[in-house]
N, C-alpha and C positions, 0 to 999 in steps of 0.2 A: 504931210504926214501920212495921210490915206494913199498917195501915190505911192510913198516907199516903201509901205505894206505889200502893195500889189508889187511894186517892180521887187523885195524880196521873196514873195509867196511863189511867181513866176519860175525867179532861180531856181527855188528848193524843188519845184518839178522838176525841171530842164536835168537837175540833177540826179534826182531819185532816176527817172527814165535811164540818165546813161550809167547808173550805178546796176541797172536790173537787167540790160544790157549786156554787162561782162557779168557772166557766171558765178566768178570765182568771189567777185566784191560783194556781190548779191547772196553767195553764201554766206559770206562772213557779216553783211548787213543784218541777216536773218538772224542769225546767232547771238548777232548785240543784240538785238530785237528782244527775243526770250530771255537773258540773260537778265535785260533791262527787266521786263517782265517779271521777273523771279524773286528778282533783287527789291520791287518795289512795294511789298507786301510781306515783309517777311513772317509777319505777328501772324498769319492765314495757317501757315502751319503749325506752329507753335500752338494751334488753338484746333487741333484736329482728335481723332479718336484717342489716342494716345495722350492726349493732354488734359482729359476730361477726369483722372483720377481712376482708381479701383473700380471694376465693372462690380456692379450689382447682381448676387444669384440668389435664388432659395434655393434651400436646406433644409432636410430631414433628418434630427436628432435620432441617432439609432437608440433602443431599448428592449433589451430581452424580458420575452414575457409568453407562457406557457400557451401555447398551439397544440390542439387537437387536430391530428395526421390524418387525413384520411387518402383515398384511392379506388379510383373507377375501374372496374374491370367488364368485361363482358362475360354472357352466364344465359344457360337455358333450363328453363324450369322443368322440373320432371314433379308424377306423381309420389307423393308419399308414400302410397303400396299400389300394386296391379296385380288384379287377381286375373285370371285365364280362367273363364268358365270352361272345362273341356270335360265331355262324354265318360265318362266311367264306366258306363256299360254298353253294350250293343242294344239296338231298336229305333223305332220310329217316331219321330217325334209327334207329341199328339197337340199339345198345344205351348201357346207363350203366353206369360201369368204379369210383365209387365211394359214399359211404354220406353221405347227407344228416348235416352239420354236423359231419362229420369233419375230419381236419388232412390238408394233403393238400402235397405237395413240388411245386418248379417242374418243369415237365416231364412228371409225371404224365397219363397219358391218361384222359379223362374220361366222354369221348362217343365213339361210330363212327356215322359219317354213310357212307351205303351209298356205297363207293367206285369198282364195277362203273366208271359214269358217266365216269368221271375216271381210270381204268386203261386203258380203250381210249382216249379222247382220247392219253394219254401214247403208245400203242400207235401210233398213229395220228402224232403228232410226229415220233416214232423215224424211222418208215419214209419220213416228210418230208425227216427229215436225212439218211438212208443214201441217196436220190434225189440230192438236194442235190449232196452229197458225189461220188457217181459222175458227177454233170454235170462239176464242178470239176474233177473230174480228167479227165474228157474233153477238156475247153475248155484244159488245162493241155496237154496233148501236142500240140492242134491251134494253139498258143501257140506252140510251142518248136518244130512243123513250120515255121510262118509267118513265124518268124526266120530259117531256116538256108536255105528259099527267096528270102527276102529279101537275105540278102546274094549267092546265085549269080542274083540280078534274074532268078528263074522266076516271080514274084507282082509284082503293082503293093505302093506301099506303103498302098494304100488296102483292098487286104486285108488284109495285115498287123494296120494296125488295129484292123480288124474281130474277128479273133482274138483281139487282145488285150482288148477291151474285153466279150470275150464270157467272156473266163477272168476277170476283175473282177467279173460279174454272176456268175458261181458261186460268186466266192469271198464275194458278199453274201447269194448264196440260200443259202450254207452257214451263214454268221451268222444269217439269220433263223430256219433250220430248229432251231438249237441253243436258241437266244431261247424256239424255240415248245417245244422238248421240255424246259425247264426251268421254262418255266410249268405246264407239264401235270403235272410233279413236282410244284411248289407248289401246287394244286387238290388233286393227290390228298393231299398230306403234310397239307392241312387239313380232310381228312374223319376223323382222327384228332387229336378236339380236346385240347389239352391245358393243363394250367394254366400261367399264363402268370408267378404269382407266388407262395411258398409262402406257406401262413394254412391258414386253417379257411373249408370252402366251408359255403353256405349250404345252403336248397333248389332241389331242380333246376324250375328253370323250364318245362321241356317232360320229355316221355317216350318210352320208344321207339312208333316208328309218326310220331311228330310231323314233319310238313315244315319244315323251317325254311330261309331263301333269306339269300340273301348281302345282296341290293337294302337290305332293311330292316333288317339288322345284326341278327336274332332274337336277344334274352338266352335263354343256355343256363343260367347259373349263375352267381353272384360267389363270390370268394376274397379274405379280408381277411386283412391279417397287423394281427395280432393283439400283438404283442409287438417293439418297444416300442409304446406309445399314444401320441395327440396329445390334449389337454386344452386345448379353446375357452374362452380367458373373456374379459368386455368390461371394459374401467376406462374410466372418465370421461377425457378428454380432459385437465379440469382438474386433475386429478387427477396423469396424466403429467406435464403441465407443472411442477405442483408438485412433483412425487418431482425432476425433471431439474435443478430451480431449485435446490432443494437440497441435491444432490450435484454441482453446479456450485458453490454459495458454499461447500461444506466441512462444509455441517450435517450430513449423510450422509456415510457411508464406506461403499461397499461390500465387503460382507462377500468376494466372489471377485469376481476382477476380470475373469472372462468372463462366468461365467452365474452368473444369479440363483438360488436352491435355492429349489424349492418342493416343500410336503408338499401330500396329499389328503386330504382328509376323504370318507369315502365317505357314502352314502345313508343307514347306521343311524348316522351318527354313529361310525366307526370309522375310525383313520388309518390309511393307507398304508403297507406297511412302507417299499416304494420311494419314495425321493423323487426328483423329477425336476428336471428344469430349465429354464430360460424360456429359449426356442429365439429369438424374433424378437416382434415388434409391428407389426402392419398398418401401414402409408402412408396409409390413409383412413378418415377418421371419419366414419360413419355419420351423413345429416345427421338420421333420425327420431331419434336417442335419443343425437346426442352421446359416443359413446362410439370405442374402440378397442378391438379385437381382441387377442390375445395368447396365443400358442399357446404349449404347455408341452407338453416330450417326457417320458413317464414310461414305465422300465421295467414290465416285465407278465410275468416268468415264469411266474407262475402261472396266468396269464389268470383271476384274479378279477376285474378291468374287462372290459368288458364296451363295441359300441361303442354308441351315444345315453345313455349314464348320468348321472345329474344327480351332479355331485362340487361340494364346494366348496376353493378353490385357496386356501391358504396361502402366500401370497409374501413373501420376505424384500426389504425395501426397501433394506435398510440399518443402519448403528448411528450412533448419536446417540453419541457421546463425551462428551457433557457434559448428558445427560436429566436432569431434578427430574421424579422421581414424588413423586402427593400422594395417600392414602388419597382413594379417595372418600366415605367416612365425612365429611369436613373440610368438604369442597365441597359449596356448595349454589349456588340460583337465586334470583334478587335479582328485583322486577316486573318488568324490564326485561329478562326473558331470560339475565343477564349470570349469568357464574362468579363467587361469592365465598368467596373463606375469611377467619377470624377468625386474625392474627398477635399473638403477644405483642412489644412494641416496648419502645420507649424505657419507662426507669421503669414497667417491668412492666407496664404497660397495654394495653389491646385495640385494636388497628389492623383495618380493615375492607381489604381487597385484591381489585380486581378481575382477575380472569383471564381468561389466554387458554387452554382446555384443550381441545382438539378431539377427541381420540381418547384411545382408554381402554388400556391395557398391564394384563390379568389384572385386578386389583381397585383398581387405582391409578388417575389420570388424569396422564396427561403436561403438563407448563405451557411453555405457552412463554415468557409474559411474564406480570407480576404478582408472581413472587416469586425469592427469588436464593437460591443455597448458602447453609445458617448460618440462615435463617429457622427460627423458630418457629412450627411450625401448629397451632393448636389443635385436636385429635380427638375430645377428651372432656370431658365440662361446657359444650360449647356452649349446651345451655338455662338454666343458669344465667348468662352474663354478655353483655354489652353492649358497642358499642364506647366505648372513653373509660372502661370500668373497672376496678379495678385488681385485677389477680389474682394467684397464685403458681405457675408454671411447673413443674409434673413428669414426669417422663418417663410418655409413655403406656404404660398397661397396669401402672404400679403397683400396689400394694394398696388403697390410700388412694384411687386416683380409680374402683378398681373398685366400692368401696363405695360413694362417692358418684357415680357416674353414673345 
């Protein structure tokens, strides 16, 4: 028995060898081979990806629910007012009354410009008017002579006149004399400069010893108030149009029905505690860059703004009473640019939707059109399925879809 084993086993070499030998038997050997192979296992495939039943995804139940709109823009702080201390008169400056980038009240004296100049001028007015004055009263008795001879017809009436027209010219050089001694007060009252608006002055532009002349308006100093601040920022044109278009059909509500509330975001990334308010919007759009203007008043007690600082402007647009936020997780980009997500549909199957999402709320995307309340969005197992097939819907962030994700 053990012999016939071997003198068969022998054979089935001797064979094999000259089967592999000729090419063509050795093709067709190899062929049975797989074949055989294929055929002895059939249940292997029968029991692969596709046999396992409906793939497992989560799903995110859409629901509309009112979102406050907001929008980043970029913005540089200016002061509230800026006053130009500039020379009013001519002379020398005599001294400075306070401390470079101090806070300083209205009215405050700041400069003395040497007022010697402008004391005699005044001096000199005065002693115009008291002249003035003693004419008028001269020409006033030589008045009220020239009537009382007038009526006993001792004078023609052509002196009379004369009298009277001469007491009118006193009583005009008394006008002008007062005119001149009230200028000469104003001259002198402006050699004592003072601030014209309370802030925080800057550095003084001149020092004592400096000429400064009325002619060229010489800067002595600015004083900015500082509290509250304005906040420049530009929005697109199209932009307005579309916020207005909106809150004209009803898609917006706004949140106050004067002023818009905006936060700040400062230079380190740090907000504001103050928030302000959107004061007004330019009348003219810029033609280099299309844009509009948009100033925003913000309180500044504390004067940590600062004016030229680059801020960025948080504006509230509005609420949406009826937003669908979609994970952006869900959302992708189709060749053609386009927004899509995968929806479970009819008979549990995958629906392909395109969207309209233009702007992002936190980690979500807002849609406008593409999908409706009660949609099913698929969030999780997207790399396993396909549109058109068929899957089993669970709520995202179960157990089961964290394991298979």
């Amino acid at each position: 028995m053990k012999s016939d084993f071997v003198v068969r086993t022998a054979a089935g070499r001797s064979a094999a060898r000259w089967l592999l030998r000729t090419p063509r038997v050795a093709g067709l050997g190899a062929v049975a081979l797989l074949l055989g192979a294929c055929g002895a296992k059939p249940e292997a495939a029968a029991g692969g990806a596709w046999g396992a039943g409906p793939v497992e995804v989560g799903v995110v139940a859409l629901a509309a629910s009112p979102v406050s709109l907001t929008k980043e823009l970029p913005g540089r702080t200016s002061a509230f007012r800026v006053a130009e201390v500039r020379a009013r008169v001519n002379g020398i400056v005599l001294k400075r009354f306070f401390d470079e980038g101090s806070d300083v009240k209205e009215g405050q004296v700041l400069f003395q410009i040497d007022p010697q100049p402008y004391q005699a001028a005044l001096d000199s007015a005065k002693a115009a008017l008291a002249r003035a004055e003693a004419s008028l009263e001269l020409s006033r008795l030589q008045a009220e002579r020239a009537t009382e001879l007038l009526a006993a017809r001792a004078i023609s009436k052509q002196e009379f006149e004369n009298a009277s027209a001469a007491q009118k010219v006193s009583v005009a050089d008394v006008a002008s004399a007062k005119a001149a001694v009230q200028s000469a007060q104003i001259n002198l009252g402006y050699t004592r400069v003072t601030a014209p608006v309370s802030g925080r002055i800057g550095r003084a532009e001149v020092t004592e010893g400096a000429y400064v002349q009325q002619g060229q308006a010489t800067l002595m100093a600015r004083v900015q108030q500082l509290d509250p601040l304005y906040v420049d920022v530009s929005e697109s044109s199209v932009e307005v149009l579309r916020l207005r278009r909106e809150l004209e059909a009803g898609r917006l509500r706004r949140s106050d029905a004067t002023h818009a509330t905006v936060k700040l975001l400062l230079e380190d990334g740090t907000e504001c505690p103050e928030p302000g308010t959107l004061q007004f919007s330019d009348v003219t759009v810029e033609p280099s860059t299309g844009s509009l203007t948009l100033r925003v008043l913000v309180p500044n007690p504390g004067q940590r703004l600062l004016p030229g600082m680059f801020v960025r402007a948080r504006l509230e647009e509005g609420v949406d009473p009826d937003a669908l936020l979609v994970p952006q997780s869900a959302v992708t980009r189709d060749a053609r640019g386009r927004a899509t997500a995968l929806v479970v549909g009819a008979q549990n199957k995958v629906e392909p939707r395109v969207l309209v999402a233009n702007r992002s709320v936190g980690d979500q995307w807002l849609v406008t059109e593409g999908l409706a309340a009660g949609d099913q969005v698929i969030v999780e197992g997207l790399q396993k399925v396909r549109p058109g097939s068929e899957v089993r819907a669970v709520p995202a962030g179960s157990a089961v879809t964290r394991q298979t994700r």
